[in-house]
C-alpha positions as CSV (number, residue, x, y, z in Angstrom):
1,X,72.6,-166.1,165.1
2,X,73.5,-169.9,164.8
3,X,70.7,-171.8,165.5
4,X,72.2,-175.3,164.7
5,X,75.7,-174.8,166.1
6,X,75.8,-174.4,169.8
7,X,78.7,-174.8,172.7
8,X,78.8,-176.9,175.6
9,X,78.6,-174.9,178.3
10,X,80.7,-176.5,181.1
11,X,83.7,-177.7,178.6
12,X,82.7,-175.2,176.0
13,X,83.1,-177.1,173.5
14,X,81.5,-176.6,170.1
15,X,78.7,-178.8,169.3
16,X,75.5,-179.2,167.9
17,X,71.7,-179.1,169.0
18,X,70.5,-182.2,167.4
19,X,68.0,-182.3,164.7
20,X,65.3,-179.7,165.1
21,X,68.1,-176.8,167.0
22,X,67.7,-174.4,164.4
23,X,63.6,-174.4,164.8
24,X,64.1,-174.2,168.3
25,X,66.6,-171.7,168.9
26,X,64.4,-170.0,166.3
27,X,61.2,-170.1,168.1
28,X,63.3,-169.2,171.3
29,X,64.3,-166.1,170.1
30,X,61.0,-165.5,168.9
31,X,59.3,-165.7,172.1
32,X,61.8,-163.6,173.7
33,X,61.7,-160.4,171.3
34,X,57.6,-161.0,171.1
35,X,58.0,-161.1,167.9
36,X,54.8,-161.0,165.9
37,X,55.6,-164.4,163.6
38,X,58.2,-167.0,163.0
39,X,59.4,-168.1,159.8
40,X,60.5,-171.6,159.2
41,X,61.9,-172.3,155.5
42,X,61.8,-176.2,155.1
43,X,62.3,-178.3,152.1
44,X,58.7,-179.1,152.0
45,X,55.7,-176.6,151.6
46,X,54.0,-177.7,154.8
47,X,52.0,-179.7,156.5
48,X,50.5,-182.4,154.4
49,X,47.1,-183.8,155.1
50,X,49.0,-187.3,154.8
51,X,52.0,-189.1,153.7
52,X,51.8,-187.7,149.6
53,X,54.8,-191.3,148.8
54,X,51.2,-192.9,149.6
55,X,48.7,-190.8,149.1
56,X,49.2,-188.7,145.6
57,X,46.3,-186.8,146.2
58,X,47.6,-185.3,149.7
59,X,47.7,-181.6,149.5
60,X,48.8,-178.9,151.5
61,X,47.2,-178.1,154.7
62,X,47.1,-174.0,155.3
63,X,46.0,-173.6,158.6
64,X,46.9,-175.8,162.0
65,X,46.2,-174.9,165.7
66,X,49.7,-175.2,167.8
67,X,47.2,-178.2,169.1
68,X,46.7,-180.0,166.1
69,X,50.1,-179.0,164.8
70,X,52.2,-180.8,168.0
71,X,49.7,-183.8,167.1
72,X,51.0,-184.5,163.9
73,X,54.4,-183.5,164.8
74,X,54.2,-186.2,167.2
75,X,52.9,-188.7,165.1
76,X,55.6,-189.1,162.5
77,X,54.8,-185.7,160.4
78,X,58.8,-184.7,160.3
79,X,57.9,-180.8,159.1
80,X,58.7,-179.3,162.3
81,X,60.7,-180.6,165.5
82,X,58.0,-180.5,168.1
83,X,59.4,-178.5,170.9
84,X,59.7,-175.4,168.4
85,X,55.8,-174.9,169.0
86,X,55.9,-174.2,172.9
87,X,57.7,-171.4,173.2
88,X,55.9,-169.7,170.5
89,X,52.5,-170.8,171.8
90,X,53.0,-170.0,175.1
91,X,53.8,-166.6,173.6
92,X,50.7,-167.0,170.8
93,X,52.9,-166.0,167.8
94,X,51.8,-167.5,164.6
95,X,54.1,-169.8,162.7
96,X,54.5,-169.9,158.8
97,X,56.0,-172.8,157.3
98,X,57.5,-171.8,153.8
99,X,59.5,-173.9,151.6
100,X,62.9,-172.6,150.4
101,X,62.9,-174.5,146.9
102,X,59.4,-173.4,146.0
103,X,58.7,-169.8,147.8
104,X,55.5,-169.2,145.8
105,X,54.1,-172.2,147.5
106,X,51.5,-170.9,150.3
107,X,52.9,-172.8,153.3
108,X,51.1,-173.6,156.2
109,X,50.4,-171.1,158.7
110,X,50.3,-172.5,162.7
111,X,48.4,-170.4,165.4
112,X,45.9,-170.3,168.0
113,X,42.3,-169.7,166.0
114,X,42.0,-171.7,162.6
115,X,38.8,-171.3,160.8
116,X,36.6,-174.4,160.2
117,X,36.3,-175.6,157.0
118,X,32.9,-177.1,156.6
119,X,32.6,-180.5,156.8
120,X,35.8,-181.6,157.6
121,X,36.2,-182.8,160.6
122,X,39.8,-184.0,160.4
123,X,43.0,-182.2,159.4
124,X,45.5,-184.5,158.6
125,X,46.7,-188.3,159.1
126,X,49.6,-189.1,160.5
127,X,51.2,-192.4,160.8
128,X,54.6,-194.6,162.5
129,X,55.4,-197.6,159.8
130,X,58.0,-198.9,163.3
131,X,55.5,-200.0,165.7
132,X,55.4,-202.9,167.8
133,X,52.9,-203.7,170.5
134,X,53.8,-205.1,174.2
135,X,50.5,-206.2,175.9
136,X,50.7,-206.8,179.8
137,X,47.5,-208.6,181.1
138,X,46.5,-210.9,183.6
139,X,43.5,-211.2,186.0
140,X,45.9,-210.5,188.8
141,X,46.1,-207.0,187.3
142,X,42.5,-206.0,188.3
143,X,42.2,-203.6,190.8
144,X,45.6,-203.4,191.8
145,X,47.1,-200.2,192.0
146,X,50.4,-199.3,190.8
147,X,50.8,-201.9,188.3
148,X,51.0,-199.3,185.1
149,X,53.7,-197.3,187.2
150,X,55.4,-200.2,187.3
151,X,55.3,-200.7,183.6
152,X,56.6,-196.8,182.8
153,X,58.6,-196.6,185.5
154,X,60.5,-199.7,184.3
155,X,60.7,-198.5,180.7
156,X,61.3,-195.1,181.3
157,X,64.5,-196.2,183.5
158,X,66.0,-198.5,180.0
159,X,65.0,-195.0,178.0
160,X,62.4,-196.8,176.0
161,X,59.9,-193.9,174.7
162,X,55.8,-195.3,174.4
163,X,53.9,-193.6,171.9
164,X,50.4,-195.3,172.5
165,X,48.8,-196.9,175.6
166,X,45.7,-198.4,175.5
167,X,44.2,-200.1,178.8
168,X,40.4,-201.7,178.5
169,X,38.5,-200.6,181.9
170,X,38.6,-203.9,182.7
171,X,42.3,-203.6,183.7
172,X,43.4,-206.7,183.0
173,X,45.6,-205.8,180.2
174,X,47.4,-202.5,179.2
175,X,49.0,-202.1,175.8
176,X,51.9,-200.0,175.0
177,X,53.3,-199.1,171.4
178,X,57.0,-198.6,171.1
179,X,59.3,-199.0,168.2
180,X,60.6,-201.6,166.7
181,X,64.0,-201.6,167.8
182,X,62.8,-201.3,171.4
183,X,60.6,-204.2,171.9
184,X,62.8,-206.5,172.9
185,X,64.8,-204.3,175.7
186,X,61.1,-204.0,176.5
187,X,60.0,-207.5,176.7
188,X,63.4,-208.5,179.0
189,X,62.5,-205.3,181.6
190,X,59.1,-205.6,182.2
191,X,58.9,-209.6,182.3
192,X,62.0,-209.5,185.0
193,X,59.6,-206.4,186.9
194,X,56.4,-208.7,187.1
195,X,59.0,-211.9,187.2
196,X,57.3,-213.4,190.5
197,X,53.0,-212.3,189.3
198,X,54.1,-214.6,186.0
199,X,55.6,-217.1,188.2
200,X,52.6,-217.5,190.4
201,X,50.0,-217.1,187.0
202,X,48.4,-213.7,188.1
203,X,50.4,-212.1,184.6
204,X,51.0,-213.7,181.4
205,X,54.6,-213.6,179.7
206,X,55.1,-210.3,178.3
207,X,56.0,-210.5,174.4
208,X,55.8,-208.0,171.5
209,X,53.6,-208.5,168.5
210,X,55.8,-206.9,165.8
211,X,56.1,-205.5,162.2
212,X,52.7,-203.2,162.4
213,X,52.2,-199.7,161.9
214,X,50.2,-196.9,163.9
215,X,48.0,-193.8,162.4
216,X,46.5,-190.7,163.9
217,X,44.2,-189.0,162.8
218,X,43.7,-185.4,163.8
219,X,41.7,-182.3,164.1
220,X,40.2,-180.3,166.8
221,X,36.8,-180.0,164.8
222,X,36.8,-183.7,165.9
223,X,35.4,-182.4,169.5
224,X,32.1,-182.6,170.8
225,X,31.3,-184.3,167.0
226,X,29.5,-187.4,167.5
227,X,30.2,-190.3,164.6
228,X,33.9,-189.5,164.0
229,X,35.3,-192.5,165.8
230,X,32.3,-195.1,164.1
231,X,32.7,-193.7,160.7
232,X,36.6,-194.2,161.2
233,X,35.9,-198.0,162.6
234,X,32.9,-198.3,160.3
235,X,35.6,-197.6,156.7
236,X,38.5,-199.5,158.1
237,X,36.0,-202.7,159.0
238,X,34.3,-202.2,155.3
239,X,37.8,-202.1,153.7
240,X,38.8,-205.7,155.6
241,X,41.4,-203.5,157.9
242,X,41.7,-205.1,161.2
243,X,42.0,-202.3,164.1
244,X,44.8,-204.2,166.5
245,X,44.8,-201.7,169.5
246,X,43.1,-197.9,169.6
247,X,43.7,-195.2,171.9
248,X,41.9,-191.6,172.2
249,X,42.1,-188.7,174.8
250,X,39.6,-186.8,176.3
251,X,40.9,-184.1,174.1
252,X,39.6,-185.4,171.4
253,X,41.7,-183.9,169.1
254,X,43.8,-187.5,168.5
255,X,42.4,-191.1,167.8
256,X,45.4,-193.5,167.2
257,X,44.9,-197.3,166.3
258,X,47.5,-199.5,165.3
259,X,47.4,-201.9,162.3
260,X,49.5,-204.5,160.6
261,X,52.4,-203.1,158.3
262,X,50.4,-204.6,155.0
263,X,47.7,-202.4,155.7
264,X,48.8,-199.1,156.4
265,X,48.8,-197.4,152.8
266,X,45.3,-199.0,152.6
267,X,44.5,-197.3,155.5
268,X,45.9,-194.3,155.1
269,X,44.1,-194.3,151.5
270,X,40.3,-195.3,152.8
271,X,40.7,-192.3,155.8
272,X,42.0,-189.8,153.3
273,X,38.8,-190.7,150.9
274,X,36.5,-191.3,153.7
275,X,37.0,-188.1,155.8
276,X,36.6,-185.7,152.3
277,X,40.4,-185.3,152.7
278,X,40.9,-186.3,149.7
279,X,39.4,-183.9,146.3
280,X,37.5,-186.8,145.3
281,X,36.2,-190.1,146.6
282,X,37.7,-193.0,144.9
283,X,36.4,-196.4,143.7
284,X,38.6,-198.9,142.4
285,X,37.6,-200.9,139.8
286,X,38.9,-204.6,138.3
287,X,37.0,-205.7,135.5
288,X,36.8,-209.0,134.5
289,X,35.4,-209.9,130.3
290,X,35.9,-207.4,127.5
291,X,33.5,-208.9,125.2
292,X,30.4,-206.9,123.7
293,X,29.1,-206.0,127.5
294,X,32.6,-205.4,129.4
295,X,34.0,-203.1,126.2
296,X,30.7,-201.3,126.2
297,X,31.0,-200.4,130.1
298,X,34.2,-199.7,129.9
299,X,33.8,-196.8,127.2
300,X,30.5,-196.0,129.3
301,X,32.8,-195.4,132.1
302,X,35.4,-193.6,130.1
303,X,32.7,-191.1,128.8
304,X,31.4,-190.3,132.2
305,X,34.5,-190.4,134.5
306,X,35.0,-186.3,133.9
307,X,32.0,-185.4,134.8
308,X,31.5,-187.7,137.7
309,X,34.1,-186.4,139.3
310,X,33.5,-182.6,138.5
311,X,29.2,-182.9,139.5
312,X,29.6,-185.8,142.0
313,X,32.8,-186.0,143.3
314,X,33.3,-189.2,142.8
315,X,36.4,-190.8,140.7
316,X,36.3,-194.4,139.2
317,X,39.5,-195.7,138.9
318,X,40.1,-199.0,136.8
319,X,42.9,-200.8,138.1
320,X,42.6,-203.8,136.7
321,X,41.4,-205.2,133.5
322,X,41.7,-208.7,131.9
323,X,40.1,-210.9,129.1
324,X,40.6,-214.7,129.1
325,X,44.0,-214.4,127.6
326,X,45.7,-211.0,129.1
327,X,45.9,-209.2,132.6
328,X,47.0,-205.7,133.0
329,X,47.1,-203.6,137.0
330,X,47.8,-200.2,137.6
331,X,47.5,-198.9,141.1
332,X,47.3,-195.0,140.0
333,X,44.6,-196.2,137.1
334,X,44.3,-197.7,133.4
335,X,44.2,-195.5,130.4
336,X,40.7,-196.7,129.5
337,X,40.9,-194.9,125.6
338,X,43.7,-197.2,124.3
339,X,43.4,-200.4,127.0
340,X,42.9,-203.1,124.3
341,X,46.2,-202.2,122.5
342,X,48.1,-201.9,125.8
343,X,46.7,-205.2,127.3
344,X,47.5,-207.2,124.2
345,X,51.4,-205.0,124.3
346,X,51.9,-205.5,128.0
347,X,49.3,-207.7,129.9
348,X,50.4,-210.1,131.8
349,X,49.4,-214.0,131.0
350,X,46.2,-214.3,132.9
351,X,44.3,-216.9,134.5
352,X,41.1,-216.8,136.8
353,X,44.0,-217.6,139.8
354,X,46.1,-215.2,138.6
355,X,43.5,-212.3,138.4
356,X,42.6,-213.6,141.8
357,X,45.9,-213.1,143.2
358,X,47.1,-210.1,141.7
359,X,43.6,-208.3,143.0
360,X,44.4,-209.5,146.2
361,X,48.1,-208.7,146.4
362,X,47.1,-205.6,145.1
363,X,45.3,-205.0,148.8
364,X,43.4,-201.2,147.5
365,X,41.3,-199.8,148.8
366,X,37.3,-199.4,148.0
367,X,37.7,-202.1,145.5
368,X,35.0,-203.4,143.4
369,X,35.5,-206.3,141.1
370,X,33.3,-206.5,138.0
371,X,32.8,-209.5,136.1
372,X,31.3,-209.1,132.6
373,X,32.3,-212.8,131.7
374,X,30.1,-216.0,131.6
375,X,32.8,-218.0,132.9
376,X,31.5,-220.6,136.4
377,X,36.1,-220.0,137.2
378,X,35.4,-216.5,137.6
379,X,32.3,-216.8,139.5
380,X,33.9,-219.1,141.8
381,X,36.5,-216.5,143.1
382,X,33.4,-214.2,144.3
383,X,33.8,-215.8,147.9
384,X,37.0,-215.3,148.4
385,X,36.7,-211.4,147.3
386,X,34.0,-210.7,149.4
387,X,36.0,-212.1,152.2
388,X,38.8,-209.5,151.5
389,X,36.0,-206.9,151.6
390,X,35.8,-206.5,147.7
391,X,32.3,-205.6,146.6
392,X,31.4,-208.0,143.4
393,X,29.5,-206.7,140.7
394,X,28.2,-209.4,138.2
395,X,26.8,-209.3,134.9
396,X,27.5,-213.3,134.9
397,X,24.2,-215.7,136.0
398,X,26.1,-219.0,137.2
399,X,26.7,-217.6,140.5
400,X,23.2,-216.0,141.4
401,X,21.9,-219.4,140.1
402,X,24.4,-221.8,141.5
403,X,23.1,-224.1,144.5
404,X,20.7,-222.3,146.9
405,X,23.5,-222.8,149.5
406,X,26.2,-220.8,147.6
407,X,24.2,-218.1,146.1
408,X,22.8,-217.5,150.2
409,X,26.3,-217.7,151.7
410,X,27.9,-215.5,149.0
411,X,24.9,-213.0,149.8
412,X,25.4,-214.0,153.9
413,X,29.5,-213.3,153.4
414,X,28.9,-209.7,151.6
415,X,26.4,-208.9,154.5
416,X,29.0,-209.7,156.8
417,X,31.9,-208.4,155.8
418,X,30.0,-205.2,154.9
419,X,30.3,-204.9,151.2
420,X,27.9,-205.3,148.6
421,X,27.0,-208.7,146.1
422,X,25.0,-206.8,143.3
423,X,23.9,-208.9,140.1
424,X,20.7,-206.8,138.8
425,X,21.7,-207.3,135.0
426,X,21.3,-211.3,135.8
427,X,18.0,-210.3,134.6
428,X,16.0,-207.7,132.4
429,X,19.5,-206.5,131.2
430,X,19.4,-203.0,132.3
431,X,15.8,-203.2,134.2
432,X,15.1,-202.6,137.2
433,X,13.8,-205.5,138.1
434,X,15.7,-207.1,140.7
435,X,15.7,-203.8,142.9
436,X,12.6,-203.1,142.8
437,X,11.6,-206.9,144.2
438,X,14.0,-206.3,146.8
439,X,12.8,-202.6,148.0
440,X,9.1,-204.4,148.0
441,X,10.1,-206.9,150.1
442,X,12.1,-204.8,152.3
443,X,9.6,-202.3,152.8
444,X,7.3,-205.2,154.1
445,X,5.4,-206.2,150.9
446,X,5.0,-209.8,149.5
447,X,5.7,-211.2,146.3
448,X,3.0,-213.7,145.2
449,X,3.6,-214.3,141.7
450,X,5.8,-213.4,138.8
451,X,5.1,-213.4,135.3
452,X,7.4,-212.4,132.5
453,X,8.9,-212.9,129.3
454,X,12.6,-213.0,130.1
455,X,14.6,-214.4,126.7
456,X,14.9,-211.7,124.6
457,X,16.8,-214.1,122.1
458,X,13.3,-216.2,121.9
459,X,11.3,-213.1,122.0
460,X,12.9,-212.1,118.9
461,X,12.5,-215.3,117.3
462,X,8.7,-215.4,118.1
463,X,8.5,-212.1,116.5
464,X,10.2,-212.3,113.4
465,X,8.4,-215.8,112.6
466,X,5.9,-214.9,109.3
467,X,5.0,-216.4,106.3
468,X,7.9,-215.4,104.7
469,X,10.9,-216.2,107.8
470,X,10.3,-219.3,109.6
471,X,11.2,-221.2,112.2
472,X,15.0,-221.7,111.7
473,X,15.2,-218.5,109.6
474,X,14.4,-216.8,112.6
475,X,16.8,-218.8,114.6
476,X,19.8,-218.0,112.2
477,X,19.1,-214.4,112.1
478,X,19.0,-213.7,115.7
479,X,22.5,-215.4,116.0
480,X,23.2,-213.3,113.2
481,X,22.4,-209.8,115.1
482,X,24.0,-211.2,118.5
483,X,20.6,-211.8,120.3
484,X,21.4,-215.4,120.7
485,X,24.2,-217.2,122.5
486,X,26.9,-218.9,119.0
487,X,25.3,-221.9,120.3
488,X,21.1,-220.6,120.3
489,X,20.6,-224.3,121.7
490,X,21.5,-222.8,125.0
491,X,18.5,-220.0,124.0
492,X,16.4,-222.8,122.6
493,X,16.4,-225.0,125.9
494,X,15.5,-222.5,127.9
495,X,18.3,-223.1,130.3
496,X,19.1,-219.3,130.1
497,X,15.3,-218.4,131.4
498,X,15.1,-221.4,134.2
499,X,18.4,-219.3,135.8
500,X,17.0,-215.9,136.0
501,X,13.4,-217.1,137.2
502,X,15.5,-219.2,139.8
503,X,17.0,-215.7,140.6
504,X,13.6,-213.6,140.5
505,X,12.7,-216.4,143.0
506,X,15.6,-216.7,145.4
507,X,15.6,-212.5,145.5
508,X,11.3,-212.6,145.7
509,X,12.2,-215.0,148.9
510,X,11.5,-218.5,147.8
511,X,14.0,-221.5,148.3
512,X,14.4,-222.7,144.6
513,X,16.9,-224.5,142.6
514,X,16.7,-224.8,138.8
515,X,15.7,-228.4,138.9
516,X,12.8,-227.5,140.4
517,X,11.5,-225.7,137.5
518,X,9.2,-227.3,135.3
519,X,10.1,-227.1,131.9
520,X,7.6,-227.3,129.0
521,X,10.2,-227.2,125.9
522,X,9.1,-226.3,122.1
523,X,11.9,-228.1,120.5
524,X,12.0,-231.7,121.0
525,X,15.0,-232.8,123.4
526,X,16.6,-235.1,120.4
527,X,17.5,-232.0,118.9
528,X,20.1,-230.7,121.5
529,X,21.7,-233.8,121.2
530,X,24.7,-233.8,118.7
531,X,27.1,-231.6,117.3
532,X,26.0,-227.7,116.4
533,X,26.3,-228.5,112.9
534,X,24.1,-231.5,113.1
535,X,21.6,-229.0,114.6
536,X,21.7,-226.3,112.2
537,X,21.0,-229.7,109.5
538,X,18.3,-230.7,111.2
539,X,16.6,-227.6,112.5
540,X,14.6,-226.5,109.3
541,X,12.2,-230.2,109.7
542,X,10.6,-228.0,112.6
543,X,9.5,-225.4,110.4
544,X,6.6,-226.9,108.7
545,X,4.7,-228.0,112.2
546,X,6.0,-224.2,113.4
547,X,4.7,-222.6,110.2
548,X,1.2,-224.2,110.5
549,X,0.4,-223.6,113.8
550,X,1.8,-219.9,113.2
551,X,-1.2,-219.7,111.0
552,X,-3.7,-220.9,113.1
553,X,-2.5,-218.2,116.3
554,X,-2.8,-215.5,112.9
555,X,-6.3,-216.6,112.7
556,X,-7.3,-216.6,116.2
557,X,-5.0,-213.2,116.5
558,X,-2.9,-214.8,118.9
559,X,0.8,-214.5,119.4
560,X,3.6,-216.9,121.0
561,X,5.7,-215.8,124.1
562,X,8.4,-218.1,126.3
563,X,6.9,-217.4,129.6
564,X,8.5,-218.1,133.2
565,X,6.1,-217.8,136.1
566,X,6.7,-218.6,139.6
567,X,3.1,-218.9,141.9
568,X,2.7,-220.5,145.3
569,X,6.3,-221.0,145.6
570,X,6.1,-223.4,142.3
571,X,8.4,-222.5,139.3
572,X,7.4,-223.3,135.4
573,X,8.2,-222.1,131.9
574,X,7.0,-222.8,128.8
575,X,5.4,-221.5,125.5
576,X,2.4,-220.1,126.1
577,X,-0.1,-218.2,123.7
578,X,-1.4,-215.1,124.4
579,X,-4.4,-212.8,122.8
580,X,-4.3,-209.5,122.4
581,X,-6.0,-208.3,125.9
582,X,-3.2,-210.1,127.4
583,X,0.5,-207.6,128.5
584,X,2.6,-209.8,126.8
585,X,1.2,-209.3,123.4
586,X,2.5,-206.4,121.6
587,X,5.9,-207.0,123.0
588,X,8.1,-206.4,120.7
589,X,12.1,-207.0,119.3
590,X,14.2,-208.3,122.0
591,X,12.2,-206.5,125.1
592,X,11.4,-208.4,128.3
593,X,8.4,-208.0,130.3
594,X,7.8,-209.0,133.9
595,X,4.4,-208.7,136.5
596,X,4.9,-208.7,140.0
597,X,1.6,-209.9,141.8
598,X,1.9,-208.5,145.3
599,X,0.2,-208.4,148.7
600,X,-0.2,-204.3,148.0
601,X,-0.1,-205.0,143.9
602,X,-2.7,-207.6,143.6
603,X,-5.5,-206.3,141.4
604,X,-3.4,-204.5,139.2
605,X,0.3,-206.5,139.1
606,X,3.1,-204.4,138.9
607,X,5.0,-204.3,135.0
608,X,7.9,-203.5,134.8
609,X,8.8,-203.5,130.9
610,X,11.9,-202.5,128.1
611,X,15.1,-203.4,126.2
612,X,16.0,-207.0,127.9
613,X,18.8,-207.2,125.9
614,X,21.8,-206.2,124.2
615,X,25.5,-205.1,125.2
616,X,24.7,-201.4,125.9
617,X,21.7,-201.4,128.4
618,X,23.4,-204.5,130.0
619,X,26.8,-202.3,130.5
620,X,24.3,-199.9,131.7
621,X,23.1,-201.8,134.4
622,X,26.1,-202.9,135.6
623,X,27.2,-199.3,135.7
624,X,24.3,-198.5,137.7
625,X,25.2,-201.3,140.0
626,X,29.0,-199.9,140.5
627,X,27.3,-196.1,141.5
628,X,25.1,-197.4,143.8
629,X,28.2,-198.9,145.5
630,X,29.7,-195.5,145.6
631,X,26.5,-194.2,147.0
632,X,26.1,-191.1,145.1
């Protein structure tokens, strides 16, 4: 039987059906022999749970319901024309969709009753890259009837189709999605049909707002479920996608928003990933610094991304990578076991602007941008990321201790925007230390002082200070073993340890800058002045005055530590000397040490104490910061 081929049947003349006649005449014949399936071979293996030219990780959906299956038919899903499913669902014959260029493919089977898989409350996404939305409003709208018939009527007379109405109860303004190529024809009807209410102010000129997309989303198991439509809002809002217009039945089988062009594979991405569509939630990751710390998370990450994604579900995708020199993006993901060869063979020049840029262009979703540098250019673009609803992860200090002002906006701007400003590695390295401040103040405690040795650079120069290593001995070797900055002035003035007790003290809820701490330095300020060479000459005059009164702590078995304390809101740090009742004294290497004195913790402070330094635990923590983004 021809199913494409057809004749007219007043001239007779041989003609066609149109695109879609074979499915129909198909289903047609179906329903009339109450035949007990239809068969439709395709070039495709089914129904996809989305677009798989965006999404690669789309798979094939096996089971529809005829409702779910008109839906995405509907909705830009091309797999079968929609007409085909009446006749067959009036008749409730099951529909298989095969594909004729790969057989052994399952297909997708259409009929009344489709089991539930658990947990997902959606089926598929569908979406309309044509869409262009006409808004009528006025206040002489409300409460008069007939003025929607007048808008259909009107366009269904110039054959303009609507896909999507949305009206707020108010009804002062109805909006109306049509495509592209229709707008304008729409524009010209309906402002000569409400010609005289725009003349006399009650209705505004009617214009199109063009160039955007529309998505469904769909599933019957959407019914009765409460949370669907917030979770959907909730991701798009997190991701920095703007909902234009939104429309949903009382079916609640379909929720259909329209979007701006430039956001549609984002949002088709973030839906996939949010609504378990997709095998694995994604996290998108641009890291910024491949010294000793950025290197050693990246391998971290490599190591772990298997089994992440086999035990947790969860995939971390590096898309972006960049040292001061070299840039490199890749939307699908960075081979993280040869990156340094490949960034130095085909990075692009890079810049902190054009990092910033290319992240942005870039417009992914579930984006996270990690800086392992030092650098105050990087820091700076944190705004402006958090803005465009990337989550910042920071290893790097100058922002957390910047001016009160920034570092409360940046945190304000994350809050708002619904992302997350995470910097626990600012201090302790991989400690816990900023999280647990926070999770005592949120749960209603107060933090009344801290204590802590915080420099593991100086730590280890206080230690390895004897008879036989002194002062500047002690210096060169902790340069030597990368515990000090190449310039241990920086270490030496303390500068490091005013910035992190600033931090402990902005995050413990106290209004400090780093001027206000009171420094009570060890190394005479005529020291940092000069060249480094002129330091590393000068350094060893210290040693005698450091060696002697080394000798008299030995005697009184007393030990040096570089101690920050903030108490009564006041912020100090200086050397102090400790015995051997006190916490502080048997610390040893490069560890840190901190005591929280709290409303709850007050007899007995709080320590929280370990490896303060070093490239590994650091990467560590920053890891740990990027998983509790992805909330598993």
């Amino acid at each position: 039987v021809p199913g494409f081929i057809s004749s007219d049947k007043v001239t007779g003349d041989v003609t066609n059906l149109g695109r879609g006649g074979s499915d129909y005449t198909a289903a047609i014949i179906a329903a009339a022999l109450d035949a007990s399936g239809l068969e439709i071979w395709t070039d495709v293996d089914g129904f996809m749970t989305a677009d798989p030219r965006v999404i690669s990780t789309a798979y094939t959906i096996t089971e529809l319901s005829y409702v779910e299956a008109t839906e995405l038919c509907n909705f830009g899903a091309k797999v079968v024309y929609p007409p085909t499913i009446y006749p067959v669902c009036h008749k409730n014959i099951p529909i298989l969709i095969k594909n004729t260029f790969n057989p052994e493919a399952v297909g997708t089977i259409i009929k009344q009753q489709v089991s539930s898989p658990l947990g997902k409350a959606i089926k598929g996404i569908s979406s309309i890259n044509d869409t262009s939305l006409i808004t009528v409003q006025g206040l002489g709208m409300v409460g008069v009837i007939g003025v929607n018939y007048r808008i259909f009527k009107v366009l269904a007379k110039s054959g303009i189709s609507v896909f999507l109405v949305s009206q707020a109860s108010s009804e002062n303004s109805t909006s109306i999605g049509v495509r592209n190529a229709d707008a304008d024809l729409a524009c010209e009807v309906l402002n000569e049909e409400f010609a005289k209410e725009i003349e006399m102010g009650e209705i505004g000129h009617v214009c199109a707002e063009k160039d955007l997309a529309t998505v469904a989303i769909v599933g019957e198991n959407m019914k009765h479920t409460p949370g669907i439509a917030g979770k959907l809002f909730g991701t798009l809002g997190r991701n920095g996608i703007n909902v234009i217009a939104c429309a949903q039945g009382a079916s609640e089988t379909n929720i259909s928003f329209v979007v701006e062009s430039k956001s549609l594979r984002k949002s088709l991405n973030v839906i996939h990933d949010s609504f378990f569509l997709s095998e694995y939630q994604v996290l998108n990751l641009f890291i910024c610094g491949i010294g000793t710390v950025g290197d050693s998370l990246i391998e971290q990450i490599r190591c772990q991304q298997q089994k992440l994604m086999q035990e947790n579900g969860l995939k971390l995708n590096v898309v972006g990578i960049a040292n001061s020199s070299f840039a490199m993006f890749r939307r699908e993901g960075l081979d993280l076991s040869n990156y340094r060869v490949e960034l130095k063979e085909k990075g692009i020049k890079n810049s902190p602007k054009i990092f910033h840029d290319e992240v942005i262009k870039m417009n992914i979703f579930n984006s996270v941008f990690v800086d392992c540098t030092a650098n105050a250019e990087v820091a700076a673009l944190y705004k402006d990321f958090l803005q465009h609803n990337i989550s910042v992860v920071a290893a790097n200090k100058i922002a957390a201790s910047s001016k009160y002002d920034n570092y409360r906006e940046l945190k304000q701007v994350a809050r708002h925007r619904g992302v997350k400003f995470l910097f626990e590695t600012n201090v302790g390295a991989g400690l816990p230390i900023i999280n647990t401040i926070n999770d005592l103040i949120n749960s209603g405690d107060k933090i009344l002082k801290i204590e802590a040795v915080l420099s593991g650079t100086l730590n280890y120069i206080f230690n390895k200070i004897s008879a036989d290593i002194p002062f500047s001995k002690a210096i060169q070797m902790a340069k030597e073993e990368g515990y000090s900055e190449p310039d241990p002035r920086i270490d030496l003035s303390g500068k490091d340890v005013i910035r992190k007790l600033v931090i402990l003290g902005r995050e413990a809820g106290y209004r400090l800058e780093q001027e206000d701490v009171e420094k009570h330095l060890f190394v005479p300020a005529e020291y940092f002045e000069g060249s480094l060479d002129d330091f590393w000459k000068r350094v060893s005059t210290l040693d005698a005055n450091f060696e002697a009164q080394r000798k008299l702590l030995e005697s009184e078995k007393k030990h040096w530590c570089f101690v920050a304390r903030l108490e009564n809101g006041k912020a100090s740090v200086g050397l102090q000397e400790v015995d051997a009742s006190h916490p502080f004294y048997g610390l040893e290497g490069s560890n840190n040490i901190i005591l929280l004195t709290t409303e709850r913790y007050k007899e007995y402070p709080m320590m929280i104490r370990g490896y303060g330094a070093g490239a590994g635990v650091t990467a560590a923590g920053v890891f740990a910061d990027i998983m509790s983004i992805a909330n598993v």
